[in-house]
N, C-alpha and C positions, 0 to 999 in steps of 0.2 A: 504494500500500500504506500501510498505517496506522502510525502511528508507535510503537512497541513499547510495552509495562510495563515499569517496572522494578522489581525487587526485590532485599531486602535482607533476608533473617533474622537477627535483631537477635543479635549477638554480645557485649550487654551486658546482655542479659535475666540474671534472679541469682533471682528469686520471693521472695527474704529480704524480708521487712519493713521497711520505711525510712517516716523520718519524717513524710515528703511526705504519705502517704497517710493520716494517721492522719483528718488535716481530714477525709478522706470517708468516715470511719467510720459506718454507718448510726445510731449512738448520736450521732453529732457533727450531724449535719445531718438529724436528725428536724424541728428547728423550722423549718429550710427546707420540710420539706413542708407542717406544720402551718400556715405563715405563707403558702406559696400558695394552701392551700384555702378562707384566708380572701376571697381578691380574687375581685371579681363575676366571674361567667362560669368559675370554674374547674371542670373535669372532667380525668380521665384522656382523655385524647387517645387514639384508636384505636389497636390493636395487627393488624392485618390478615395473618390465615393466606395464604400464597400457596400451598396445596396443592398444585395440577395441576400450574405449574413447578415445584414442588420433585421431582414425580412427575418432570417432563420430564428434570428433571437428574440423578437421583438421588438423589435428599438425603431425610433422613429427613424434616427439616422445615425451611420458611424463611420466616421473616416479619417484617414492614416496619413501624415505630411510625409512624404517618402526622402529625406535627407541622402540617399545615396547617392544624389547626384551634385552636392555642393561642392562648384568649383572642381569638380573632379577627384575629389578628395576622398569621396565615398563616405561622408559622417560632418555633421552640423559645426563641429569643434571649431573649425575656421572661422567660424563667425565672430568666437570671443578671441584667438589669438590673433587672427588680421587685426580688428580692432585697436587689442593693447598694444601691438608694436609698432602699428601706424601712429598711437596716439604718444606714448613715448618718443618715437623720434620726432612726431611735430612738437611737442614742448622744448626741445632741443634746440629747434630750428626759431625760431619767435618772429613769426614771417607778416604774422595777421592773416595770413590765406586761408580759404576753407580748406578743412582735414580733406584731400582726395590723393585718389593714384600717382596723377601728373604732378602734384605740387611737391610728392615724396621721392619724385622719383626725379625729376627735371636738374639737368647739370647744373644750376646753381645751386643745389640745394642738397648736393653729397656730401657724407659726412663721414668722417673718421671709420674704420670697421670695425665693428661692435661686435659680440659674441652673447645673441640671447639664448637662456639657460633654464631647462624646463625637465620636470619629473614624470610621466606620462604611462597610464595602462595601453596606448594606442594613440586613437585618434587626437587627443589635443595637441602630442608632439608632432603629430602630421602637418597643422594647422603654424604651430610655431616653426617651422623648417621652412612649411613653404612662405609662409608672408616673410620670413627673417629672406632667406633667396629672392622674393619678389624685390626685395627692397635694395640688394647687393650687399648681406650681410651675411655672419656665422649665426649655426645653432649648431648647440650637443642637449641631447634628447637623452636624458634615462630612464630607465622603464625597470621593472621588478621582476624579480626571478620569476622563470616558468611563461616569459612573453613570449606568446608564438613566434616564429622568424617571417612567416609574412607582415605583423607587424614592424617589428626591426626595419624590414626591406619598405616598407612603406616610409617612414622617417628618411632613411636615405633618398628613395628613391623623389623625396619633396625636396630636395636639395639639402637636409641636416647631419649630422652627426649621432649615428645611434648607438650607446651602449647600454648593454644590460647590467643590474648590480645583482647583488648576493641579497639583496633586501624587500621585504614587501612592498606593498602600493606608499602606505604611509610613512615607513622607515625610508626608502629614496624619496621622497619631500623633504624630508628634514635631513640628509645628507644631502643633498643638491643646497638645498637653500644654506647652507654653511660654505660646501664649497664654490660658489657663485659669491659670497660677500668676499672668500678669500681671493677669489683669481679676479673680480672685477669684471664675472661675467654679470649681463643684465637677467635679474630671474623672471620669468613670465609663467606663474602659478596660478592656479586654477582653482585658488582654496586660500583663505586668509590668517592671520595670526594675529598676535599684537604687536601693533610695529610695522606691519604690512599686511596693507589692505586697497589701498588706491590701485594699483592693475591686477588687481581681482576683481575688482568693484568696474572696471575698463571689461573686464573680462566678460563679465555677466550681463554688462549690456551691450555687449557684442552679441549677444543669445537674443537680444529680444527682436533682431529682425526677419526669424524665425515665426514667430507669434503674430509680427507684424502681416507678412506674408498671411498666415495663414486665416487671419481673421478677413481679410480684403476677398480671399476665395469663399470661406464659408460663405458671404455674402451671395458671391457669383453660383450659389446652389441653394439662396433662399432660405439660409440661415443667420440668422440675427446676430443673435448669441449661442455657444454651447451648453448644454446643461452638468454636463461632467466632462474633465480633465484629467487622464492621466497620464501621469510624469512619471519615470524613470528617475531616481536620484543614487549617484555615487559619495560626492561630496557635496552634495545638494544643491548647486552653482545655479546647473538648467533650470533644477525647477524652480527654483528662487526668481530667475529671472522671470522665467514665462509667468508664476504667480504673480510679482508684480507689477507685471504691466497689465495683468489682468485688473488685480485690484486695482490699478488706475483708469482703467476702462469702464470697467462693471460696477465698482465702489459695492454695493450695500446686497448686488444681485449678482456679485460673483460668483461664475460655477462651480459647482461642486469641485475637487480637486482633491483627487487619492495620488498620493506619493507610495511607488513601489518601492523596493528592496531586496535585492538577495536575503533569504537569512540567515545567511553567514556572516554580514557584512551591514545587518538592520539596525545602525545606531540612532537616524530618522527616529523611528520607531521605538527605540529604547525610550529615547529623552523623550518622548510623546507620553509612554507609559510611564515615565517617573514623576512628568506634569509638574516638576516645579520651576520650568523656563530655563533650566540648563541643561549643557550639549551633556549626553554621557555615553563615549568615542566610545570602541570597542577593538580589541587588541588580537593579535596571533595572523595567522598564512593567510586567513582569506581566500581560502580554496571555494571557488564557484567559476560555473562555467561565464557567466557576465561578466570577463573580466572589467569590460569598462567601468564596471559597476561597485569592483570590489574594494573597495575605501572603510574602511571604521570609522576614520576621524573627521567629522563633517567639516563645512566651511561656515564658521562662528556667522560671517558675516550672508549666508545663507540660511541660518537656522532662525534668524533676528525677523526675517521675513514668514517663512513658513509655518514657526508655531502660532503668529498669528492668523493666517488667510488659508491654511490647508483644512480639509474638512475631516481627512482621514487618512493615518499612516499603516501600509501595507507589507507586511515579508511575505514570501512566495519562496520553493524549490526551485533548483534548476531544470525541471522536468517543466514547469511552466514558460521558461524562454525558451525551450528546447519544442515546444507545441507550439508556440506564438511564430515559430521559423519557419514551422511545415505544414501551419493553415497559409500563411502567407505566401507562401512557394506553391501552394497547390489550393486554389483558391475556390469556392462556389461559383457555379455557370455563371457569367455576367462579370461578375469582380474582377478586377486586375489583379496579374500575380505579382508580387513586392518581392523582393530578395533583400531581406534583413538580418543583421546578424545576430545572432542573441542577447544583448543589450538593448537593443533598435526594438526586438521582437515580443519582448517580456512584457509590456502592457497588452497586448493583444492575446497570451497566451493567457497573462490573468481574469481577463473580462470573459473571454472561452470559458473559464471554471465556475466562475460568478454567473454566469446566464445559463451556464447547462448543467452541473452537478445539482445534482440534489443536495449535496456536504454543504453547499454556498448559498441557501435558501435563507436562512436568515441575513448573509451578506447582503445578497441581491435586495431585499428587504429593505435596509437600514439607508441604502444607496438609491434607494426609489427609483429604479434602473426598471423603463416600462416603454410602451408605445410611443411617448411622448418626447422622449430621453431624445438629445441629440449627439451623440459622444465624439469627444475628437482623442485621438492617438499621436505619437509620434514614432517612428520608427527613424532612430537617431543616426544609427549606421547602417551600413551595406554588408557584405560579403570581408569583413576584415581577415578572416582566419579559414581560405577555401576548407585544409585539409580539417577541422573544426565542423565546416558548415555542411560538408557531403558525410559526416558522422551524424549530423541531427538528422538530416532529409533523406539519405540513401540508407543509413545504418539501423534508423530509432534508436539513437542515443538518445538516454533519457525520457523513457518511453515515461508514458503521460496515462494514471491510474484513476478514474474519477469515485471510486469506488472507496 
């Protein structure tokens, strides 16, 4: 039998207004979009209707923002590292010009070469390699033991530096970030501390034209607003992001919003259940197949946002991202098939359990998930780790029990 969900309905949820969010105010983070649509290759990334399931489950509507295709990158990540390193080298430059491509990149405006410096499960070191190369700069990318080597080869193959360490997700954060203050590299993290917080805070609203995007399609399908959101959280950055531009959006009628988690890896979810508004990290390997996902140690400066505006924190097995890969690869008549990685996949394998298990009947319950419901997804990555992804879809790895 498969290893249960767990849930938590956030008892520190409040919808008042708090400062956190003002950063993602749509008025605040206009020139994040303005400044992505400068960089070659950018488009809106797919918004993909998944009709027929929605019909299968009942739902009024459900659909999946397909990030495979950002930039070529194959995963959303770009979005907060182009960002911070575009925004770092304009403060460098003190030009008065709008943040864009041309003003970062145009011969009067080169600057010294720089070496930006980043800890990564994957895809956000992708992101850092390629904007730091967009720009005619260094990156070294470190990632945690046990990273696939398609990952590795991805960081290189964006123009970076890739080595693996002896250390897990959260022990190489805080080894990089020491060796970055020693060597004078510039750090570009994806999680905050005390002391550094400003390009994380760069970071995270580099995510929100993600959201941006994807609220302008909803409409183009006669959707107003969505009634639930769920998010995928590692070190909670995304969803913090995408929460509050929501709550800038929505204010008092924001939707529903379930934060998933490995549960190996569910510290979200700890600090939810211990409800006295502190982080409480969680320690050891962090074995789960999401790696993007596998983090203990949240981002403070994400958690500031979520225990107020999330409605419900979520762990799940890895038999659920492992089913979320192979309804999505093999899709109902009519649907489009998505090619997700198991991180990208894992909210669509959760909401699978919560609408068709009988185990999830009070879930489904609590969640008022009915006819009426409009659900949006994200499916963050692509295909990161092939020999990984032909073990879920060819193999049934992590075959998927609802019993």
């Amino acid at each position: 039998m498969m290893n249960p969900m767990v849930w938590q309905l956030n008892r520190l949820k409040d919808l008042h207004p708090t400062p956190e969010v003002q950063a993602f105010h749509p008025g605040v983070v206009q020139p994040v979009q303005e400044y992505h649509a400068t960089l070659p290759g950018y488009r809106f990334t797919p918004l993909h209707p998944l009709s027929t399931l929605a019909r299968h489950w009942n739902l009024g509507g459900l659909f999946i923002k397909d990030e495979s295709s950002r930039f070529g990158l194959n995963a959303f990540k770009s979005l907060g590292g182009t960002y911070a390193v575009a925004k770092y080298l304009s403060r460098t430059l003190d030009h008065g010009q709008p943040l864009t491509t041309h003003t970062l990149t145009s011969p009067g405006t080169r600057q010294r070469s720089l070496t930006f410096a980043t800890a990564t499960d994957g895809n956000h070191g992708v992101g850092i390699a390629w904007a730091a190369h967009q720009f005619g700069h260094q990156s070294i990318v470190f990632m945690p033991r046990g990273t696939a080597a398609a990952r590795v080869q991805s960081v290189r193959a964006a123009g970076g530096q890739a080595e693996v360490t002896a250390f897990n997700y959260d022990d190489t954060v805080a080894w990089v970030a020491a060796e970055a203050a020693e060597r004078g590299w510039v750090l570009v993290q994806d999680t905050s501390w005390p002391g550094y917080q400003e390009i994380p805070l760069w970071i995270m609203q580099g995510y929100t034209t993600l959201i941006y995007e994807a609220l302008q399609q909803l409409q183009d399908f006669g959707v107003k607003r969505p009634t639930h959101v769920f998010l995928q959280a590692g070190v909670g950055s995304f969803a913090a992001a995408v929460t509050g531009f929501l709550a800038n959006v929505f204010a008092s009628a924001i939707p529903l919003i379930i934060v998933v988690e490995p549960t190996q890896t569910a510290s979200l979810l700890r600090s939810a259940t211990v409800g006295d508004g502190q982080l409480h990290s969680l320690e050891g390997p962090m074995q789960t197949v999401m790696a993007g996902l596998a983090c203990g140690a949240p981002n403070p400066l994400a958690w500031d946002i979520l225990q107020h505006w999330v409605g419900m924190f979520l762990s799940c097995p890895d038999e659920m991202a492992a089913r979320g890969t192979r309804i999505l690869a093999n899709p109902l008549a009519g649907d489009p098939a998505v090619i997700s990685g198991e991180s990208g996949s894992v909210t669509l394998g959760v909401l699978s359990h919560i609408m068709a298990s009988p185990l999830a009947q009070t879930l489904r319950q609590s969640l008022d998930l009915n006819e009426q419901s409009q659900v949006l997804l994200v499916s963050t990555e692509g295909m990161t780790d092939p020999v990984l992804y032909r073990r879920l879809v060819w193999d049934g790895l992590f075959p998927y029990d609802a019993s």
